[in-house]
N, C-alpha and C positions, 0 to 999 in steps of 0.2 A: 429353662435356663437361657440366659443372654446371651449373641456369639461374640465371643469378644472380639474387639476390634482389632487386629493385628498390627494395621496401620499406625492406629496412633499410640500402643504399646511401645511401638519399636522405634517413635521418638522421644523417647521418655531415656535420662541421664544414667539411670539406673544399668540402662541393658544397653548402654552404646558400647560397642567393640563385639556382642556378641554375636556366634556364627548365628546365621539364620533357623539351623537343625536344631540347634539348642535351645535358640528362642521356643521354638514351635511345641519342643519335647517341654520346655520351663509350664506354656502357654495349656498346653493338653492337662495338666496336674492341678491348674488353678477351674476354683469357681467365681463367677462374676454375681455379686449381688449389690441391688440395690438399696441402696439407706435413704428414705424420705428425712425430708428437713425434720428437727426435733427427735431423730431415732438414735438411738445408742447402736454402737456398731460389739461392743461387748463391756461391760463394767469393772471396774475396780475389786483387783480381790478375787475374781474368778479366773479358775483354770486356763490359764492358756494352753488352747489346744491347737489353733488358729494364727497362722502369722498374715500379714497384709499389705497391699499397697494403694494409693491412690490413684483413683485414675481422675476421673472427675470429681466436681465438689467442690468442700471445704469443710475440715473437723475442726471442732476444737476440744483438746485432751483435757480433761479437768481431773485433780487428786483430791480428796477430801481428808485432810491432816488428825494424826491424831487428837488434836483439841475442837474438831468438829469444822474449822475454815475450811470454807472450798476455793482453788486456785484454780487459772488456768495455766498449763505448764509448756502447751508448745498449742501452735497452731498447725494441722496437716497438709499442707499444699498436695497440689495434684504431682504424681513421682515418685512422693514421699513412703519408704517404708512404715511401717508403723505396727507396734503389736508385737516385736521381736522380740519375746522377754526372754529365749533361750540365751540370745546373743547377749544377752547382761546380766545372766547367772539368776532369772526369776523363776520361777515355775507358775506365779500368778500374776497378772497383769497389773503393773503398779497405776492405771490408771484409767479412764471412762471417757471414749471417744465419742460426742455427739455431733451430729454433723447438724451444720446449719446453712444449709440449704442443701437441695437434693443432690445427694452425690451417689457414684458409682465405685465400688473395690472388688480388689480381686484377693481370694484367700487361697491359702495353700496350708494342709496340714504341716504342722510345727518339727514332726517328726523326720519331714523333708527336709527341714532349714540345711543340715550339715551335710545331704547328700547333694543337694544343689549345689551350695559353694566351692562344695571341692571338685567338682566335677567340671565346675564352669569359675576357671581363676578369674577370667575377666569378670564376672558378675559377682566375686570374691571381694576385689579390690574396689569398684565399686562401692560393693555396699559397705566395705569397710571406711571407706572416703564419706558417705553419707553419714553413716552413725557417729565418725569424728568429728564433722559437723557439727551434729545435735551435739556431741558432748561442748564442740566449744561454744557454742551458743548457751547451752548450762548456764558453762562457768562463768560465762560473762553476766548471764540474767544473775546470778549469783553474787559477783561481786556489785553488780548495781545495787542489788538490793541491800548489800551490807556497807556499801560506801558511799552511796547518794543519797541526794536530797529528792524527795517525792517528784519535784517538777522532774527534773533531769533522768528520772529514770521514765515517768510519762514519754516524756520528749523521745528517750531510747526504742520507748516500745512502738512509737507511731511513726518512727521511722522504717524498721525491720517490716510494719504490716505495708506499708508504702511501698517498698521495696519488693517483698516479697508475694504483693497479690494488689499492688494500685494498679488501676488501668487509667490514661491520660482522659483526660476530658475539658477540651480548651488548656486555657493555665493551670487547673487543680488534676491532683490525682485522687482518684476514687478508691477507698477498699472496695472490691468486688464481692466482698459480701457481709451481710446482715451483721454488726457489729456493736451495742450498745454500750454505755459509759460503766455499766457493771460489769462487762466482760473488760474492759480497761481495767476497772479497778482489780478485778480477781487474776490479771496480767502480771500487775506489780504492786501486788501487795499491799493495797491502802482504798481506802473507802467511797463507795459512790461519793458521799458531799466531797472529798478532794479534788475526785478528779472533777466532779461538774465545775467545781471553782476554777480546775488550773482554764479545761477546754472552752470555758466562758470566758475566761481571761484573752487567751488565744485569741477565742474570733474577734475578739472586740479588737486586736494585734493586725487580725487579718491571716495569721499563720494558717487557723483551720476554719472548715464550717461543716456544723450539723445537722443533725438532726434522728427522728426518733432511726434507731438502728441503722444511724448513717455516718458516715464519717468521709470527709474529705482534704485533701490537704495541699492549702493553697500557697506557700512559703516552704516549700520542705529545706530551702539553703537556711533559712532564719531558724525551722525547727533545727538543723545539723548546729549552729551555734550557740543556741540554747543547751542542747543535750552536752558537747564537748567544752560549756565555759565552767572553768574548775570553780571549787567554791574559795570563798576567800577566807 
């Protein structure tokens, strides 16, 4: 087993305010494992028994719908809780995290969820602040998808990965990791040939540029006004 790193735990948003003895007592009850790129960290539909956090990496959660479509429903950043289906009334995992590129997590039996929290308010509040998050993050991906037009909800999605995992490079910002036009498409809901039409549109715009599992984005103020211009 890996030792976990305590250092860079203990910069992570999750655990800020906690005392130190708590960290340490939280830290002693997790296991650290590694997930090579392409590995499923647990599947859809199976037991959760295991709750998690990210340390390094990068997931991406995909659901497979009752009519057989596969989605992708949230992207895991490094901090990010993940796997907590007690905290939203599941007993099985409504989803299948594959990481795409090698990353690291830390589990904790699921049985601990509720002795954690109460014992430690500040890693309560917390994590209650994270998962509020994801929900409004939802409901927004939700209403995009039921009130927009394909481009603009594109536009929404390549902003949030920009945001939330570009690293600068010169004028462009880079997703930091491994990202193709079928994971866009399974983002928001609509078909590789759309999206390759909108993102070929685009660079020819100058807004982005690609390539195979790459994505960059060179205009993110032109993409912010594409994504918020209403329709007519």
């Amino acid at each position: 087993m890996r030792m976990i790193d305590r250092t860079l735990v203990s910069t992570l948003p999750i655990f800020a305010g906690m005392e130190e003895s708590a960290l340490d007592k939280l830290l002693s009850d997790a296991v650290q494992r590694t997930v090579p790129k392409g590995a499923k960290v647990f599947e859809q539909g199976e037991k959760a028994k295991l709750f998690y956090l990210l340390l390094q990496g990068r997931l991406k959660v995909m659901q497979v719908t009752a009519d057989g479509q596969q989605l992708i429903v949230r992207v895991v950043h490094p901090g990010d809780l993940f796997g907590f289906a007690l905290a939203i009334g599941r007993t099985e995992y409504p989803g299948t995290p594959l990481a795409v590129m090698d990353s690291v997590v830390l589990a904790w039996p699921m049985h601990m969820m509720n002795g954690f929290l109460s014992r430690n308010p500040t890693l309560a509040i917390n994590a209650m602040q994270m998962i509020g998050q994801r929900l409004d993050q939802a409901h927004n991906r939700i209403r995009e998808m039921s009130t927009q037009e394909v481009e603009r909800r594109i536009a929404h999605t390549v902003i949030r990965l920009a945001q939330d995992a570009g690293i600068h490079e010169g004028a462009d910002i880079r997703i930091d990791f491994p990202i193709s036009r079928q994971d866009i498409a399974e983002m928001t809901g609509t078909t590789l040939h759309t999206v390759s039409r909108i993102l070929s549109s685009w660079e020819s715009k100058g807004l982005v540029k690609g390539g195979r599992q790459l994505l960059l984005v060179s205009n993110l103020s032109g993409l912010m006004r594409l994504a918020e211009h209403e329709d007519d």
